[in-house]
KETI-94952 format. One record per residue (C-alpha): residue number from 0; residue in one letter; x, y, z. Coordinates in steps of 0.001 Angstrom, whole numbers, m for minus. Layout:
N
+-----+----+---------+---------+---------+
|   i | aa |       u |       v |       w |
+-----+----+---------+---------+---------+
| NUM |  a |       X |       Y |       Z |
...
+-----+----+---------+---------+---------+
//
This chain:
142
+-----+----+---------+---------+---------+
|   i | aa |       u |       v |       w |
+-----+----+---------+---------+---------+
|   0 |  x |   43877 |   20150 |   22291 |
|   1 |  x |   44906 |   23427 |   24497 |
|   2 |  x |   45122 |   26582 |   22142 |
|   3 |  x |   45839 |   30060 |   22454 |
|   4 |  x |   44128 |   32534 |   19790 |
|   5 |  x |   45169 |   36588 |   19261 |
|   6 |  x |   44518 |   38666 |   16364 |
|   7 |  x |   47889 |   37122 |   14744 |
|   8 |  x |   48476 |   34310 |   16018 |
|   9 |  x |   46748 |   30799 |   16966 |
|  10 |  x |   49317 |   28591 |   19162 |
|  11 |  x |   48083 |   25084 |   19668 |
|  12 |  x |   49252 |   22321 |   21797 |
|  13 |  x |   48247 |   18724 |   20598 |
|  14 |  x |   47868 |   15595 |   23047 |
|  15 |  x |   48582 |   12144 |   22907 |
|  16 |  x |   46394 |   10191 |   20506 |
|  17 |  x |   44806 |   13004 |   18972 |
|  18 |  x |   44845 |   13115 |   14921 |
|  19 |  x |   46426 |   15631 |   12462 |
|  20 |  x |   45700 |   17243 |   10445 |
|  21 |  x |   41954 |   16890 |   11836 |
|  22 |  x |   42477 |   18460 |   14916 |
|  23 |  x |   44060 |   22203 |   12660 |
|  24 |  x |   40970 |   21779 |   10392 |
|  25 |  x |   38814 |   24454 |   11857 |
|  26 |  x |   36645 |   26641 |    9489 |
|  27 |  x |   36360 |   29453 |   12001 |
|  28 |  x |   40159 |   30250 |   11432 |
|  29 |  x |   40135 |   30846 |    7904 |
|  30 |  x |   43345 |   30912 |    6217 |
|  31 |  x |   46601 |   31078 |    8196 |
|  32 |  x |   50410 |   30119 |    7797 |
|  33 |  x |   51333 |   26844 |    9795 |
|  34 |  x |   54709 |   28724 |   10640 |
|  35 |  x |   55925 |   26093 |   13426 |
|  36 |  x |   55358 |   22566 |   14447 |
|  37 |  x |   57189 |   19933 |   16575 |
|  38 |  x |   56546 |   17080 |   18918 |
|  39 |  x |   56346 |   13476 |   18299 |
|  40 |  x |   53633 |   11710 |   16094 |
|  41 |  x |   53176 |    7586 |   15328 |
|  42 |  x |   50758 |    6078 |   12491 |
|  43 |  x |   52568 |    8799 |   10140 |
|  44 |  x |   51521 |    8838 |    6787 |
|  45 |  x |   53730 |   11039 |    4157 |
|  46 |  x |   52908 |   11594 |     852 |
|  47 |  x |   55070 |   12249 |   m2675 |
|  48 |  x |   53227 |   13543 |   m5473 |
|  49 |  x |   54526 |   11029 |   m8339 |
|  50 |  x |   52335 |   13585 |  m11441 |
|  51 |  x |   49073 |   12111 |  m10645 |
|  52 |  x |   49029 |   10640 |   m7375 |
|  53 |  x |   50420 |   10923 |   m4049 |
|  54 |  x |   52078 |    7203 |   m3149 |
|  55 |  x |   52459 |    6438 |     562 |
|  56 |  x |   54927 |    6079 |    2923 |
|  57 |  x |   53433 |    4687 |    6004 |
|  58 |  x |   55573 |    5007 |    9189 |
|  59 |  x |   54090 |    3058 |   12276 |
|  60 |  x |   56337 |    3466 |   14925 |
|  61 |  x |   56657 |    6612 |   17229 |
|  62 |  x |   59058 |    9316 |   15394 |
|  63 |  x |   60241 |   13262 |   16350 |
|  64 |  x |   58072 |   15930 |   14701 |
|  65 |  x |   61381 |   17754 |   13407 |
|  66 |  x |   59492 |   19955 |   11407 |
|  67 |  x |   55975 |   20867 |   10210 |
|  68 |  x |   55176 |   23924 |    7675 |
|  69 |  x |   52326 |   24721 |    5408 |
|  70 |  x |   49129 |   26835 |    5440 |
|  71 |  x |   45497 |   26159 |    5786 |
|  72 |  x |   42821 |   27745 |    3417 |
|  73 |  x |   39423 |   25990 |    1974 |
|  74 |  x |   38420 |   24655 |    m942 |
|  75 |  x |   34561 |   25575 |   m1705 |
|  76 |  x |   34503 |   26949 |    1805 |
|  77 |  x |   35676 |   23151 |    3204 |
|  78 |  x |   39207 |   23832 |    5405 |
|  79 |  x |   42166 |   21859 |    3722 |
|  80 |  x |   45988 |   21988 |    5055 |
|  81 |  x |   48543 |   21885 |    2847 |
|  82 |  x |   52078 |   20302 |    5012 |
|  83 |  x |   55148 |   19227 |    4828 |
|  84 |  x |   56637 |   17144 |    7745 |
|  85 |  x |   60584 |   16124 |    8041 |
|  86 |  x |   60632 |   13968 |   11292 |
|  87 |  x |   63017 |   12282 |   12584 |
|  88 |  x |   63729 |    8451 |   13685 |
|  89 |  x |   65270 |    6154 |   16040 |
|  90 |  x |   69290 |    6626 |   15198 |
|  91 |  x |   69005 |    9839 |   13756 |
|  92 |  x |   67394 |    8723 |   10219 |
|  93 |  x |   65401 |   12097 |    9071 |
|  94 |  x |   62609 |   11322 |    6324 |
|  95 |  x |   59955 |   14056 |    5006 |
|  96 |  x |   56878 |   14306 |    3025 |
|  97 |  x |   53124 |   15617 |    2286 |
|  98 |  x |   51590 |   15315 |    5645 |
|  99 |  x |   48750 |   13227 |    5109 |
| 100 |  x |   47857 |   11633 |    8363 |
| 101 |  x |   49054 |   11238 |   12056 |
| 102 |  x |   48587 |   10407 |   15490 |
| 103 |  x |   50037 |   12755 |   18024 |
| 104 |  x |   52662 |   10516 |   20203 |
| 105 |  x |   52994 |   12441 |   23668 |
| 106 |  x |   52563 |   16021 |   22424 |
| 107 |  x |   53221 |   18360 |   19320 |
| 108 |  x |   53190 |   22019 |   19675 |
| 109 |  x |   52402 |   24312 |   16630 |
| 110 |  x |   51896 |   27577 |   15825 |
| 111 |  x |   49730 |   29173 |   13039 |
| 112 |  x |   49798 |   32617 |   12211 |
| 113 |  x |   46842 |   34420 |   11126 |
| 114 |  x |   46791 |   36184 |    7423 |
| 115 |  x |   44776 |   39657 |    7653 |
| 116 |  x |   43322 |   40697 |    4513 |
| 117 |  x |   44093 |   37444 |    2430 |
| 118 |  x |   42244 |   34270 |    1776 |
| 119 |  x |   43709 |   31043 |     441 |
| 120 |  x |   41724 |   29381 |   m1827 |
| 121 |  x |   42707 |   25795 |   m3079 |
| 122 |  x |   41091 |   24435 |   m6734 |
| 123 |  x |   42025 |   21347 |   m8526 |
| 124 |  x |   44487 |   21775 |  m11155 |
| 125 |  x |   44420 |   19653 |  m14230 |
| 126 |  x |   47199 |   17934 |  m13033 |
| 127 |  x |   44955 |   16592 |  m10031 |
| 128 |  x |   46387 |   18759 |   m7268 |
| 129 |  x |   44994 |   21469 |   m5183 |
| 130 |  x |   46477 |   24269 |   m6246 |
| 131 |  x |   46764 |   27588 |   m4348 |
| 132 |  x |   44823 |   30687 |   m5491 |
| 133 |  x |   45616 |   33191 |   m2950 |
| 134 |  x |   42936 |   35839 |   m2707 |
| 135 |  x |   42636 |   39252 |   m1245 |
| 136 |  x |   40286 |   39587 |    1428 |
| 137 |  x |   40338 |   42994 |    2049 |
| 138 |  x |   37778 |   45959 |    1997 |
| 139 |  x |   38370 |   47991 |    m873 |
| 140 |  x |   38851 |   51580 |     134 |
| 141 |  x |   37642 |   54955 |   m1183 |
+-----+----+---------+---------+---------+
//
């Protein structure tokens, strides 16, 4: 992985046969908005929550990361990524999902942008998912 970090922004470029989303799960840069992703990816795995479970869609064969949006925050201080993938097959076929695993085919380029002064916290909601609990993380003044 080659990446780029600023106060606002982290700007990654993933290569061939690397995994997502292990590869974004890095405590150090606490919560941030996965604003940006394309590339191509193979060994995709999507997931669509059915009310208590998210059923697979397993996708072998090399596809075109159309599309990849989310955010990353922590539950009990442990990094999770939230994201949503539309990519895009042979012959045009698009097809979308709950990212929940990937190879990187050739490359994917992504950008994250940093969120000053908030953390996003993710707790299990009766329901079974991870909800988001978006905190502030700022300083309180006076």
């Amino acid at each position: 992985m080659l990446k780029v970090e600023t106060e606002s922004v982290v700007v990654v470029r993933c290569q061939d046969g690397e995994g997502l989303p292990a590869v974004l799960l890095d405590p150090a840069w606490g919560s941030l908005g996965l604003v940006a992703g394309i590339g191509m990816l193979r060994d995709l795995v999507l997931g669509y929550w059915d009310g208590t479970q998210y059923v697979e869609e397993r996708i072998p064969e090399p596809v075109e990361l159309l599309s990849l949006q989310g955010n990353l925050g922590d539950e009990a201080g442990k990094p999770v990524l939230h994201a949503h993938v539309v990519a895009g097959r042979k012959g045009g076929e698009a097809i979308g999902g709950h990212l929940l695993s990937a190879t990187v085919h050739n490359t994917a380029e992504i950008v994250l942008l940093r969120l000053p002064g908030v953390r996003l916290v993710r707790r299990r909601d009766p329901g079974g998912l991870l909800g988001l609990y978006p905190e502030s993380n700022e300083i309180p003044s006076g």
